[in-house]
PDB file of N, CA, C and O in Angstrom:
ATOM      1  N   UNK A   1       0.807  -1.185   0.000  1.00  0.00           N
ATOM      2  CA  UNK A   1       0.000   0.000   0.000  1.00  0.00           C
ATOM      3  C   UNK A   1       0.867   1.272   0.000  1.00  0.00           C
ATOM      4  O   UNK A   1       0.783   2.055  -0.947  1.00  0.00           O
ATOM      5  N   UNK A   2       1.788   1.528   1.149  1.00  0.00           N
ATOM      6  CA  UNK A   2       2.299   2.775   0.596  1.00  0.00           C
ATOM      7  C   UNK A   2       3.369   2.620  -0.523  1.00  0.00           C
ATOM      8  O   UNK A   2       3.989   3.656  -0.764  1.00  0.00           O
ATOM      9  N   UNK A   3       3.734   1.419  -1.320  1.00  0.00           N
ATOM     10  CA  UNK A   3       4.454   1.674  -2.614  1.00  0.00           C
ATOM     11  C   UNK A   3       3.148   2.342  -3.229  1.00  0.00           C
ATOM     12  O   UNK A   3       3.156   3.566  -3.363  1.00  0.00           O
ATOM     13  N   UNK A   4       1.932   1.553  -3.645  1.00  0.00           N
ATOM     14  CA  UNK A   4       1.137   2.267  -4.568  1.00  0.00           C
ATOM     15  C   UNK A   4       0.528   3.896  -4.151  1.00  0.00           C
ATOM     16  O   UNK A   4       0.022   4.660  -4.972  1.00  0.00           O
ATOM     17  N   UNK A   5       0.726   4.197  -2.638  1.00  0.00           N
ATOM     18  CA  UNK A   5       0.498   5.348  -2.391  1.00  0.00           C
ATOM     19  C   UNK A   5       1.539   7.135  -3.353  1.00  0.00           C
ATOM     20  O   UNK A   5       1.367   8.229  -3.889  1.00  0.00           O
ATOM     21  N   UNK A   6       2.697   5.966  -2.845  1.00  0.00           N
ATOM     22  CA  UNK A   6       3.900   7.029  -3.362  1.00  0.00           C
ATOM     23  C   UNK A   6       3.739   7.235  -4.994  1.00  0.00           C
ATOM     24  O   UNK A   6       3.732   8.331  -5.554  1.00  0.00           O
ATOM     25  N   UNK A   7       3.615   5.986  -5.619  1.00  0.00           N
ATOM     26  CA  UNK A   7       3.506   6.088  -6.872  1.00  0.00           C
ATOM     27  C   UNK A   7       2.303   6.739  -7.327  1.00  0.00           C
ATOM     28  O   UNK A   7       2.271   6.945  -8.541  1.00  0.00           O
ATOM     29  N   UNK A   8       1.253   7.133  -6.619  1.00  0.00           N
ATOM     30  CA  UNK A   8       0.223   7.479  -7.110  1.00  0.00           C
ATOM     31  C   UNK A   8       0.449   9.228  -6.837  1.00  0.00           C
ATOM     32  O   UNK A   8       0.112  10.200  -7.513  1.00  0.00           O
ATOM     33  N   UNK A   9       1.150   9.108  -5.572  1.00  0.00           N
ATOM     34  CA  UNK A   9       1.691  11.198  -5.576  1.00  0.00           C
ATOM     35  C   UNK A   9       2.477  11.067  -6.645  1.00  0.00           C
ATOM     36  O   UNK A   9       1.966  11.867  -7.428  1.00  0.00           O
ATOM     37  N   UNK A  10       3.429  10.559  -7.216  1.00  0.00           N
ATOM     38  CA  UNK A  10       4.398  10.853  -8.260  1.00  0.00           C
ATOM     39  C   UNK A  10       3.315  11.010  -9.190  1.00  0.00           C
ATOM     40  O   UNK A  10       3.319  12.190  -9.540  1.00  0.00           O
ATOM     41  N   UNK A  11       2.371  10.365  -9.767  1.00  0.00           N
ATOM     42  CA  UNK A  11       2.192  10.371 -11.216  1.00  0.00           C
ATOM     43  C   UNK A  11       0.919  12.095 -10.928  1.00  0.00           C
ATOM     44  O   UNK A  11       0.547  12.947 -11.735  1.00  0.00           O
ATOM     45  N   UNK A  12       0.723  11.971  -9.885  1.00  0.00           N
ATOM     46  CA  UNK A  12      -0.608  13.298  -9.646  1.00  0.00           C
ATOM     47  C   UNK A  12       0.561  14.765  -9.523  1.00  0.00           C
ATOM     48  O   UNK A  12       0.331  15.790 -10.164  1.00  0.00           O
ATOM     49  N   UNK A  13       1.595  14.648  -8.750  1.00  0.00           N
ATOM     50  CA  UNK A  13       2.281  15.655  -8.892  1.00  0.00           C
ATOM     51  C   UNK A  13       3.039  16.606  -7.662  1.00  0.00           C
ATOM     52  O   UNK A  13       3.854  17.522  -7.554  1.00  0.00           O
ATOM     53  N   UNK A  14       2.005  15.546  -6.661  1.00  0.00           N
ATOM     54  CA  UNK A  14       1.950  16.077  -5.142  1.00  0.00           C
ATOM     55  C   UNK A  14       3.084  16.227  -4.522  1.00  0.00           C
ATOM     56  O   UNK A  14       4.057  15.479  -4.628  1.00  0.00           O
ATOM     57  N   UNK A  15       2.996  17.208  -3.847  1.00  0.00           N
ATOM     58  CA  UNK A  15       4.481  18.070  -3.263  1.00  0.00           C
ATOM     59  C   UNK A  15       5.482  17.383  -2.302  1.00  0.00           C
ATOM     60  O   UNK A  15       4.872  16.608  -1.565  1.00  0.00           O
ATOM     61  N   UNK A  16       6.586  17.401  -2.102  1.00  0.00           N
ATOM     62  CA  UNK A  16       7.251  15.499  -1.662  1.00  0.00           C
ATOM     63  C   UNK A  16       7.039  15.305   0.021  1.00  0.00           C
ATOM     64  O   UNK A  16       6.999  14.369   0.820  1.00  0.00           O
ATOM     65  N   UNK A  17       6.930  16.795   0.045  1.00  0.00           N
ATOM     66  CA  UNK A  17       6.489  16.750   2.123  1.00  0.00           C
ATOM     67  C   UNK A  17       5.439  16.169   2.295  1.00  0.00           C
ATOM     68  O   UNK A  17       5.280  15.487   3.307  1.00  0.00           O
ATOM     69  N   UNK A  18       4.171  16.338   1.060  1.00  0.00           N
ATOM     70  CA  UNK A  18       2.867  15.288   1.615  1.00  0.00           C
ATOM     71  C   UNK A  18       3.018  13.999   0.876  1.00  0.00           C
ATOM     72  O   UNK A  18       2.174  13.114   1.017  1.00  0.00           O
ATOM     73  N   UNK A  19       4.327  13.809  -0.112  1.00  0.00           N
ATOM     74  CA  UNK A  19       3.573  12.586  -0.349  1.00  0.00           C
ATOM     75  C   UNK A  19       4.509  11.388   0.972  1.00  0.00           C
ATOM     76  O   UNK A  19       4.313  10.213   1.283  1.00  0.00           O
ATOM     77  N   UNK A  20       5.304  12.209   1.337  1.00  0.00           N
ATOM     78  CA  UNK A  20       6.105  11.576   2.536  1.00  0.00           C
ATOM     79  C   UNK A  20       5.313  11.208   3.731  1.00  0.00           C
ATOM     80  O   UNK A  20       5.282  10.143   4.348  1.00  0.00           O
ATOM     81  N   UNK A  21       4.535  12.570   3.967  1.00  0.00           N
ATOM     82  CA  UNK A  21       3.623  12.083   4.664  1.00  0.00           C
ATOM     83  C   UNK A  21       2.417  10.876   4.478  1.00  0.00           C
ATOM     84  O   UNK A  21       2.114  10.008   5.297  1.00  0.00           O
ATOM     85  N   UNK A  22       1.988  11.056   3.482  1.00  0.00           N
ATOM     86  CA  UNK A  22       1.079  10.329   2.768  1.00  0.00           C
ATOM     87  C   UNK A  22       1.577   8.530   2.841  1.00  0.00           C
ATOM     88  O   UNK A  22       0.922   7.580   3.271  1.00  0.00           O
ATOM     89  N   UNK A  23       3.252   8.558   2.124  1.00  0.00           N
ATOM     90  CA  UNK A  23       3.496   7.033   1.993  1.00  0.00           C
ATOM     91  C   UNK A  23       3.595   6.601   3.756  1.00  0.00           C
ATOM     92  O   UNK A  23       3.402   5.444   4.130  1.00  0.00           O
ATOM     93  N   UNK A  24       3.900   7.654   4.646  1.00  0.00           N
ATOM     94  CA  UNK A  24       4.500   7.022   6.037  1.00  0.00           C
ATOM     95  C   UNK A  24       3.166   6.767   6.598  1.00  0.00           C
ATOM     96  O   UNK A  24       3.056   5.863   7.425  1.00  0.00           O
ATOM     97  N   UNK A  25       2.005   7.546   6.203  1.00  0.00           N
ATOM     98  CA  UNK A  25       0.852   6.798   7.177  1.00  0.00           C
ATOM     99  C   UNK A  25       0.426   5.751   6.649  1.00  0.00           C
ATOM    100  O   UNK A  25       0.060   4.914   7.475  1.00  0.00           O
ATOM    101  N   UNK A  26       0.307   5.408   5.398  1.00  0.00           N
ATOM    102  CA  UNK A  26      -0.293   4.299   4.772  1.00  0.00           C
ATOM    103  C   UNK A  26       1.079   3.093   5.233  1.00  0.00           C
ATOM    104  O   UNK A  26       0.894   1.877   5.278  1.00  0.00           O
ATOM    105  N   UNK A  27       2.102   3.615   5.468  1.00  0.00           N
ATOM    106  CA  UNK A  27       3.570   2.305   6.006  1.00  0.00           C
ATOM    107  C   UNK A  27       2.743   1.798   7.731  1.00  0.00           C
ATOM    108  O   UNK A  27       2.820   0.661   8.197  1.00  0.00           O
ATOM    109  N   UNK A  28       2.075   2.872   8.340  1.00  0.00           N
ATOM    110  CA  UNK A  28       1.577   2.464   9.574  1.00  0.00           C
ATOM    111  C   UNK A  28       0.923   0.888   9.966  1.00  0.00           C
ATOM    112  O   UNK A  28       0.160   0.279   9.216  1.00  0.00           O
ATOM    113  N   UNK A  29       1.281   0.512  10.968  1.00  0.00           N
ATOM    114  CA  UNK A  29       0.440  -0.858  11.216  1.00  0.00           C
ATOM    115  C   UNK A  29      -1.199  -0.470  11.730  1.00  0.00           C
ATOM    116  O   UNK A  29      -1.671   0.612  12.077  1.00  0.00           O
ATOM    117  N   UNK A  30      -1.734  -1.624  11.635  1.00  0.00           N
ATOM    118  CA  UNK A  30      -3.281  -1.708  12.537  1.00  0.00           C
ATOM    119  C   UNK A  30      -3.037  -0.993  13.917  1.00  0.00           C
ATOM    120  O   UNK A  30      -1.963  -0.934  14.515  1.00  0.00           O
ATOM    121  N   UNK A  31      -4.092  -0.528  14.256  1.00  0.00           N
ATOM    122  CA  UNK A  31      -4.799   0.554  15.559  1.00  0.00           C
ATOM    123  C   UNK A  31      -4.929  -1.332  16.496  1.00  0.00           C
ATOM    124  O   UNK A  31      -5.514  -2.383  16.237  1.00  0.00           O
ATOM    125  N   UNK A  32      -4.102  -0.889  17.492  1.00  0.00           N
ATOM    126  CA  UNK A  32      -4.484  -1.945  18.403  1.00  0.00           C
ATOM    127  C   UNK A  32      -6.053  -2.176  18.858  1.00  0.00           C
ATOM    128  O   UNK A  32      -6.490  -3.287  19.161  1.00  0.00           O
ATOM    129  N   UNK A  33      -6.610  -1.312  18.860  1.00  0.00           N
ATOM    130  CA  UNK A  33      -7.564  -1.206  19.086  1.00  0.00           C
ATOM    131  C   UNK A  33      -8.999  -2.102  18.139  1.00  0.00           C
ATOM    132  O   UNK A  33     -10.195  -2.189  18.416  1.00  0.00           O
ATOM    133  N   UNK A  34      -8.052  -2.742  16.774  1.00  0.00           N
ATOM    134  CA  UNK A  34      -9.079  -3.416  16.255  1.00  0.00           C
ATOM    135  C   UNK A  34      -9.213  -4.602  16.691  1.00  0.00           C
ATOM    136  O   UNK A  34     -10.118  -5.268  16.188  1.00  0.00           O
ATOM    137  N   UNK A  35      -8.308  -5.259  17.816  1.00  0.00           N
ATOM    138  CA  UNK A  35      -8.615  -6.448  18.275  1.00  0.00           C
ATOM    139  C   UNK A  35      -9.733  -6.267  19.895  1.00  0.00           C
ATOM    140  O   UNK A  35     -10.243  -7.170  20.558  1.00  0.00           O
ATOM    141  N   UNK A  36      -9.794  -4.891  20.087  1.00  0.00           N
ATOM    142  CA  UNK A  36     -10.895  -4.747  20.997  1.00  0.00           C
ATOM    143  C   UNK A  36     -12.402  -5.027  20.109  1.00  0.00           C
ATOM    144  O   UNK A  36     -13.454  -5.579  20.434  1.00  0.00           O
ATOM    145  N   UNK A  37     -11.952  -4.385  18.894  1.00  0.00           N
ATOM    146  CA  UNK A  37     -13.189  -4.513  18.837  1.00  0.00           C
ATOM    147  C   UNK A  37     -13.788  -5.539  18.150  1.00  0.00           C
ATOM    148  O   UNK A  37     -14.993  -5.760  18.264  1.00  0.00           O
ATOM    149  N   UNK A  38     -12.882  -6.350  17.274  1.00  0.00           N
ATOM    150  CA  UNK A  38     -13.260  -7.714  16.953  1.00  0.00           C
ATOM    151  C   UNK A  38     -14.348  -8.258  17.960  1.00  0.00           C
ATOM    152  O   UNK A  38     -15.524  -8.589  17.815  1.00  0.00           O
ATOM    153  N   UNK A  39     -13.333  -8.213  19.236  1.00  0.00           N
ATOM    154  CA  UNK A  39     -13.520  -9.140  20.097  1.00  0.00           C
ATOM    155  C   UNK A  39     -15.437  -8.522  20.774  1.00  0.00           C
ATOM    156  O   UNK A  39     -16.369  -9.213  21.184  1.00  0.00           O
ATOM    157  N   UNK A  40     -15.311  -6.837  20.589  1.00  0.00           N
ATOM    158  CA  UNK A  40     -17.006  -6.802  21.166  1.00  0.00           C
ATOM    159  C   UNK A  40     -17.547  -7.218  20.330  1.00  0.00           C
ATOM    160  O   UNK A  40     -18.368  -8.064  20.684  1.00  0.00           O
ATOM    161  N   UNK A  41     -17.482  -6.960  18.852  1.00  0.00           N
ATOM    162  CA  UNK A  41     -18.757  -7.041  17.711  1.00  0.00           C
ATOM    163  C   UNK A  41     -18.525  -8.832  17.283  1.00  0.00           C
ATOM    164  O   UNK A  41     -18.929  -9.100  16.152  1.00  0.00           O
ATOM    165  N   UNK A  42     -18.093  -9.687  17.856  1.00  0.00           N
ATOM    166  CA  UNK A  42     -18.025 -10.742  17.370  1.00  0.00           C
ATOM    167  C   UNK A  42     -17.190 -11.734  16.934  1.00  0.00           C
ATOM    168  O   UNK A  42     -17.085 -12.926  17.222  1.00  0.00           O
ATOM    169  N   UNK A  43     -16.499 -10.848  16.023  1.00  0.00           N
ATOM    170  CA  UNK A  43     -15.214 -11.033  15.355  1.00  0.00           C
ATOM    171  C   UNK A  43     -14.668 -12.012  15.712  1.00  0.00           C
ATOM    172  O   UNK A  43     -14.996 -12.617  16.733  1.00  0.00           O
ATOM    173  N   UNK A  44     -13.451 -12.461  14.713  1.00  0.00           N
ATOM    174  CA  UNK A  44     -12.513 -13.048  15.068  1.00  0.00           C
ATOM    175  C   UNK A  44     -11.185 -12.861  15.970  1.00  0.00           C
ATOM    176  O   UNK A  44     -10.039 -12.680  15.559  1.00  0.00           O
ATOM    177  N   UNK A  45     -11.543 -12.933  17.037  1.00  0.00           N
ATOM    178  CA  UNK A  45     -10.281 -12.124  17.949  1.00  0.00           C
ATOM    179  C   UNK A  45      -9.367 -12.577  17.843  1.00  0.00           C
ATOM    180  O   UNK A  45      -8.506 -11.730  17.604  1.00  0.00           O
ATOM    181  N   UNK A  46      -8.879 -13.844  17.899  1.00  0.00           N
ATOM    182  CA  UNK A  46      -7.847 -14.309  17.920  1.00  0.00           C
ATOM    183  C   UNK A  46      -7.003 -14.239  16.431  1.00  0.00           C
ATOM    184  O   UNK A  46      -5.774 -14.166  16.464  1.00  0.00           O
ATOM    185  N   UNK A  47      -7.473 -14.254  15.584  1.00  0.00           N
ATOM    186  CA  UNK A  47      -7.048 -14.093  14.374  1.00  0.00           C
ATOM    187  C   UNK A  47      -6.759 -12.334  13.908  1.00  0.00           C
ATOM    188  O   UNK A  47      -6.151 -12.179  12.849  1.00  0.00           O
ATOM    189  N   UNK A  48      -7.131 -11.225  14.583  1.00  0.00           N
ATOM    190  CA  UNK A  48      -7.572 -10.178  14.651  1.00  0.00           C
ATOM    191  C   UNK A  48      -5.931  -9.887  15.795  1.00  0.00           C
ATOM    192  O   UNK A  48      -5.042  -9.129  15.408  1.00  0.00           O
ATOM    193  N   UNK A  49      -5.883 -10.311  16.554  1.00  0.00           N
ATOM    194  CA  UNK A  49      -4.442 -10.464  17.365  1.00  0.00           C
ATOM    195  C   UNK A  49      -3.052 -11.119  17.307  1.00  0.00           C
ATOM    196  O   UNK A  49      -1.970 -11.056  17.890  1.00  0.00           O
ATOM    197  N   UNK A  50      -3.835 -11.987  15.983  1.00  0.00           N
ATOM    198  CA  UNK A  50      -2.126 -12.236  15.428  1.00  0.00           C
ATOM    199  C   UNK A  50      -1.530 -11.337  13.996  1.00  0.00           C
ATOM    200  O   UNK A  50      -0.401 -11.202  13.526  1.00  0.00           O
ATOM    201  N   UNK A  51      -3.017 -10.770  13.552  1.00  0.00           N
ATOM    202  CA  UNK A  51      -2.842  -9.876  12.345  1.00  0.00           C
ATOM    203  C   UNK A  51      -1.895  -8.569  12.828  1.00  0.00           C
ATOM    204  O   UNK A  51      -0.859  -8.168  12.297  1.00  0.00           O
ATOM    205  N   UNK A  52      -2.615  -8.021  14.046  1.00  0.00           N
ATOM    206  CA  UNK A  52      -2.219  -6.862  14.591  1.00  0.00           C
ATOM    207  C   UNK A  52      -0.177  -7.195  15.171  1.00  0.00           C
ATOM    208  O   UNK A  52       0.881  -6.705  14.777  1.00  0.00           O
ATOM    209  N   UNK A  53      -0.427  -7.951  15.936  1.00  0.00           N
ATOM    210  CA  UNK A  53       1.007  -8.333  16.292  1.00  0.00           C
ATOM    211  C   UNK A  53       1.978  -8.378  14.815  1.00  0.00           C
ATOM    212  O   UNK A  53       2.927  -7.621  14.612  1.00  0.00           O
ATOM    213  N   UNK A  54       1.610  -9.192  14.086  1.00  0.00           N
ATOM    214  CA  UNK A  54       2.305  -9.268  12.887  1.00  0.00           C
ATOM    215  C   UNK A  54       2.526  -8.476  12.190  1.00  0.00           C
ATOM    216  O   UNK A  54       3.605  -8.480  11.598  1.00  0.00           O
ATOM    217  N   UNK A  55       1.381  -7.259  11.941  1.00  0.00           N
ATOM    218  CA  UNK A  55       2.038  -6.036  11.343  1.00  0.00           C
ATOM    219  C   UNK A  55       3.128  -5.180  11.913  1.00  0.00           C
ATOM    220  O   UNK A  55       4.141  -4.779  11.339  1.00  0.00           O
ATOM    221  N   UNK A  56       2.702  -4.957  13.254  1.00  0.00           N
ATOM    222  CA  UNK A  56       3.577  -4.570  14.180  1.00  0.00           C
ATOM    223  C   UNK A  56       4.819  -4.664  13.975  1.00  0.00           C
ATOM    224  O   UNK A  56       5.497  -3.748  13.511  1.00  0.00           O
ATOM    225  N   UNK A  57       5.268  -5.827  14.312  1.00  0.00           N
ATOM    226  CA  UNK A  57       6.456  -6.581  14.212  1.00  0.00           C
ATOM    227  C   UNK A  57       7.334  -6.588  12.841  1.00  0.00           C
ATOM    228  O   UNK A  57       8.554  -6.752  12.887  1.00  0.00           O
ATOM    229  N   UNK A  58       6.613  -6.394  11.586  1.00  0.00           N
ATOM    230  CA  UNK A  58       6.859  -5.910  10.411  1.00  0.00           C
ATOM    231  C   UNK A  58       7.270  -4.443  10.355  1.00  0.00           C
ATOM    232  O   UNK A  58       8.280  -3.952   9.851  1.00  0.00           O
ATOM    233  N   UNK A  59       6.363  -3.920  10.919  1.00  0.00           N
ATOM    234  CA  UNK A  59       6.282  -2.311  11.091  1.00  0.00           C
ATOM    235  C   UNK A  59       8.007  -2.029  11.780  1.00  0.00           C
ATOM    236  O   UNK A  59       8.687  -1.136  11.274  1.00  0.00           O
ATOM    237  N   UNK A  60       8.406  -2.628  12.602  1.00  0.00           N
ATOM    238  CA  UNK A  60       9.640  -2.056  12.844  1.00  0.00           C
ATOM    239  C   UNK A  60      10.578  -2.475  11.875  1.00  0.00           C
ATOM    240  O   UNK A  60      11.520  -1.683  11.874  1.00  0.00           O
ATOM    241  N   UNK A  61      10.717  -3.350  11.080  1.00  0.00           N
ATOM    242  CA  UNK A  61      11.475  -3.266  10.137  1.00  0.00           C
ATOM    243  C   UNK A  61      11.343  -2.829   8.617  1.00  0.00           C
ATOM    244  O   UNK A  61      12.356  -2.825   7.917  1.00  0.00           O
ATOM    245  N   UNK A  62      10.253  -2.504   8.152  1.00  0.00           N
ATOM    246  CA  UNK A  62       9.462  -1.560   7.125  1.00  0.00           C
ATOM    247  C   UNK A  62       9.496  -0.058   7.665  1.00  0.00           C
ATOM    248  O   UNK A  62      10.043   0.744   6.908  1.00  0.00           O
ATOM    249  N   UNK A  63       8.981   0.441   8.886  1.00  0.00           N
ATOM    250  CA  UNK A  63       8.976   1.542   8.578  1.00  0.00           C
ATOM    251  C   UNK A  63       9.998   2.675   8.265  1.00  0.00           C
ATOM    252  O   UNK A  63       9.993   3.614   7.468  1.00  0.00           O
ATOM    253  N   UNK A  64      10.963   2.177   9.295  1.00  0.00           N
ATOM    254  CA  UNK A  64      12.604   2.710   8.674  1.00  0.00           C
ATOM    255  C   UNK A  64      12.638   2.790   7.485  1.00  0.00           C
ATOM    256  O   UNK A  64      12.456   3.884   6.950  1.00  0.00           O
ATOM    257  N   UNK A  65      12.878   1.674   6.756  1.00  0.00           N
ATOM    258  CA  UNK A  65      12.764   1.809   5.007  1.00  0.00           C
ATOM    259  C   UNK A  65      12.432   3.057   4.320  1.00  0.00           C
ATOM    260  O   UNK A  65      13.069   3.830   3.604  1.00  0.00           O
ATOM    261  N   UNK A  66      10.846   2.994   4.906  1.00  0.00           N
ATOM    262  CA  UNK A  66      10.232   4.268   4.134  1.00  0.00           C
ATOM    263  C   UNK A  66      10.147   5.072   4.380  1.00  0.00           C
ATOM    264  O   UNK A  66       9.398   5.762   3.688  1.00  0.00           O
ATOM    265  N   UNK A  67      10.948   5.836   5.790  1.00  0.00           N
ATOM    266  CA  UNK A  67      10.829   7.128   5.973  1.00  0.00           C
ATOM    267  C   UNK A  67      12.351   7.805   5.151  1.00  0.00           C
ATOM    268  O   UNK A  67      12.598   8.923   4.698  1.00  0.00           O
ATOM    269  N   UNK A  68      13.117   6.596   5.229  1.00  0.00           N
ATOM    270  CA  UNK A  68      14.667   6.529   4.746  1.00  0.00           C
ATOM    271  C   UNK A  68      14.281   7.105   3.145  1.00  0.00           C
ATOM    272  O   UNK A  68      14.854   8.096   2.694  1.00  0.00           O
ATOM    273  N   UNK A  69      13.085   6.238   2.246  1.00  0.00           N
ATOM    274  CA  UNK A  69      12.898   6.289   1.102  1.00  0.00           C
ATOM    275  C   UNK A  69      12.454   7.634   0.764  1.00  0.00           C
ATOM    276  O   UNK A  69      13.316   8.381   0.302  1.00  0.00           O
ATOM    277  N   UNK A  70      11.273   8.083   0.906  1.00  0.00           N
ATOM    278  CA  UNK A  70      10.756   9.160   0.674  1.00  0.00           C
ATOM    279  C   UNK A  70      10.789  10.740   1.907  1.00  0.00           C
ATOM    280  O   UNK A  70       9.935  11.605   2.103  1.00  0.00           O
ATOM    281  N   UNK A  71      12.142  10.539   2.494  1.00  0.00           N
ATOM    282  CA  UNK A  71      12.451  11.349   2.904  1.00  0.00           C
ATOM    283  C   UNK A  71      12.809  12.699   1.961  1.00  0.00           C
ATOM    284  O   UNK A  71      13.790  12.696   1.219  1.00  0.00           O
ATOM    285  N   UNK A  72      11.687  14.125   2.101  1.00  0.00           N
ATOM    286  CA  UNK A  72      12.071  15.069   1.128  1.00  0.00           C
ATOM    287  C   UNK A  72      13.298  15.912   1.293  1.00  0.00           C
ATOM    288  O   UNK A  72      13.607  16.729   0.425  1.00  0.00           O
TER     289      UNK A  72
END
């Protein structure tokens, strides 16, 4: 997602401070908070808590990358 984010400010034209901004929130992991709410509305919690952990855990070695990348 934020490769196709960045590529999509490049081809529109967008100025490199937002598209930096732009690729680093879309680099963000899941809101812990979606395994609360799996867990009220039904959901799959447990599956909902290994998604979240796993991005996470990705997230520290991805997000470096891309602040490194599209740093303006």
């Amino acid at each position: 997602m934020p490769a196709m984010t960045w590529g999509l400010c490049l081809v529109l034209g967008v100025p490199p401070l937002l598209t930096a901004v732009a690729v680093i929130f879309m680099a963000l992991p899941t809101a812990a908070t979606s395994y609360v709410m799996a867990r009220a509305l039904g959901g799959d919690a447990p599956l909902m808590a290994a998604i979240t952990t796993t991005e996470h855990i990705a997230a520290v070695v991805t997000l470096p990358v891309w602040v490194v990348l599209v740093a303006p």
